[in-house]
N, C-alpha and C positions, 0 to 999 in steps of 0.2 A: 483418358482413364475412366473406369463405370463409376459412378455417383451411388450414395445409399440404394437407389431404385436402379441400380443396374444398367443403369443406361448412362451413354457418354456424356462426357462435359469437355471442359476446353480448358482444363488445368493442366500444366503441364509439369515436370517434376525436375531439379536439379538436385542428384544427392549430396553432394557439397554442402547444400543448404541446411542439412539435417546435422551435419559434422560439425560447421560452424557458427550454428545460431546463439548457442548459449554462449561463447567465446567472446561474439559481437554484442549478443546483448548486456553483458556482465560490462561493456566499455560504456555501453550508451545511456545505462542505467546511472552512468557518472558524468557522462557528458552534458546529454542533453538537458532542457531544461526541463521543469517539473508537468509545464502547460505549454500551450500551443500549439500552433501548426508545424511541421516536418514533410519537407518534399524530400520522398525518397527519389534519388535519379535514376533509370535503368533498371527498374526494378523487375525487371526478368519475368519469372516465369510467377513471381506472389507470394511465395511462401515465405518469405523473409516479412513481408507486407504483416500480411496475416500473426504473424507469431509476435512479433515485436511490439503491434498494437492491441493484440492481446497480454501481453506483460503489461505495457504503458498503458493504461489506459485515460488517463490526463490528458493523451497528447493526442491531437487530429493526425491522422496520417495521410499524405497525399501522394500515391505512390504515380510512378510514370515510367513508360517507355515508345521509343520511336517505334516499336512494332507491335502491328494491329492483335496479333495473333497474342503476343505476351502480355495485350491490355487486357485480354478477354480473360488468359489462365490467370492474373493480379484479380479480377471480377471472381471467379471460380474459385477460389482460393479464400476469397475475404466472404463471400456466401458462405462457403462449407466452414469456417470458421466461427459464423455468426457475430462476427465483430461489427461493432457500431460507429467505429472512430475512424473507419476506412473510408476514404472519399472516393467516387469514379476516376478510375485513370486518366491520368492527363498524357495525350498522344504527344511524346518529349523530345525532339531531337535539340542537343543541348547548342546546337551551332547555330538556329534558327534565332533571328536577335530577339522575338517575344517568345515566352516561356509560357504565356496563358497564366500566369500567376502575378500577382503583385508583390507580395511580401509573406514572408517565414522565417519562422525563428528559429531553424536550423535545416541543414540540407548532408541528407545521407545518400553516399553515395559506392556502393558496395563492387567488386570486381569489375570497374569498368574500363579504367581510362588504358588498362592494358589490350582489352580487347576493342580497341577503337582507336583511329586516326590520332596523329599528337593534339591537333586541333582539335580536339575533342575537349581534351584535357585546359586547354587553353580557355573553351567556352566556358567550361562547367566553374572554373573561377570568374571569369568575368560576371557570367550569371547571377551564381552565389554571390558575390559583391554586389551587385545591383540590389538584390532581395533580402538581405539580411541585415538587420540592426546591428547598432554598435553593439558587441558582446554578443553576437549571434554564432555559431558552431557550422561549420562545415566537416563533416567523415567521410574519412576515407579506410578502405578497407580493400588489401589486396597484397600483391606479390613486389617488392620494390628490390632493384639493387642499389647499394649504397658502394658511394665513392667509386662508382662505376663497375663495380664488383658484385656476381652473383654471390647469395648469400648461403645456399647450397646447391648439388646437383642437381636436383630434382628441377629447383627454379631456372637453371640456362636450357636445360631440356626444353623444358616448356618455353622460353622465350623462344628459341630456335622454332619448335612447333607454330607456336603463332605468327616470328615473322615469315616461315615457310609460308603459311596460308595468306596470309597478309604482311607486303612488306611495310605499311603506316602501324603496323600493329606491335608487343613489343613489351617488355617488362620494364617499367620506366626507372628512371633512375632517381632517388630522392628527394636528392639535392636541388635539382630541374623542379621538380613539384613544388620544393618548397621554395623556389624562386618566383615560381607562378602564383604561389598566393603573397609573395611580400608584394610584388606587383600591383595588386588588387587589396591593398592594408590588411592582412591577415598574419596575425604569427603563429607560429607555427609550435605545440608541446611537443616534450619531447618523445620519437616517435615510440609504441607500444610493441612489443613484440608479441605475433601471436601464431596458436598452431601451426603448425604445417609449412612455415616457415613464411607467413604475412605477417603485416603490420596493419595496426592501426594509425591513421594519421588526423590529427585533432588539428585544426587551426581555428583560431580565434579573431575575429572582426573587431 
């Protein structure tokens, strides 16, 4: 897309993002802690980055993704933003046993573990346990079925969509989720309802 001067940059755009920012930030603004650092996981295409660390501005934001191209629009996004709390991307694939990161006092992690392998899902707690303090926050934010039941139509479409393209891929089911962070000492609040038929999902270290 063209930049103030007209010329391209490497931002790329998810309009999703723009529908559910205030949604998520109005959870995180309760979640998270007041200071620190926050690894966002998968942080896409930036503009969650950008927007979030501009409301927070207490908290270091350390956004990431496994693809090169989405590190660059996270960079383009926290430049046109002018935000100061944004760190360089960390190139992240969550199944890789180092994360390039030590420790963080919360880890956000917004539409991902359905677009990605179950073992995805599996890492991104094991991770988060490793990294996080007692009383540290892991988010989750996305599409879930509960008790193995889509929660409207709209959501089995889209599941069906996704494991069409991918059969590891997949709307997950809650209750699995929240098995995976008891696993890893997390419990789990209870879960949020929000637009469009997601949740928020808080779990506690």
């Amino acid at each position: 897309m063209p930049n103030q001067d007209g010329q391209l940059d490497a931002r790329r755009i998810a309009p999703a993002t723009d529908r559910n920012r205030d949604a998520i930030l109005a959870v995180l603004r309760w979640v998270l802690p007041q200071s620190g650092l926050v690894l966002e996981v998968a942080s896409g295409t930036g503009q969650h980055a950008a927007y979030f660390s501009a409301a927070l501005p207490d908290l270091t934001w350390q956004p990431s993704d496994p693809d090169a191209a989405a590190c660059a629009s996270i960079e383009g996004w926290a430049a046109h933003a002018g935000v100061a709390n944004v760190l360089a991307p960390l190139v992240l694939d969550v199944r890789q046993p180092s994360w390039g990161i030590e420790a963080a006092q919360a880890v956000v992690c917004i539409n991902m573990i359905h677009i990605a392998p179950w073992a995805a899902a599996q890492a991104l707690f094991t991770g988060a346990g490793r990294l996080l303090p007692a009383g540290g926050v892991l988010y989750l934010y996305g599409p879930y079925r509960r008790n193995g039941e889509h929660t409207a139509p709209s959501n089995a479409a889209f599941d069906a969509q996704l494991r069409n393209a991918d059969p590891e891929w997949g709307v997950r089911n809650m209750e699995d989720v929240a098995v995976l962070g008891q696993a890893e000492g997390f419990r789990m609040d209870e879960p949020i309802p929000m637009p469009a038929n997601n949740f928020s999902l808080v779990f506690r270290k």
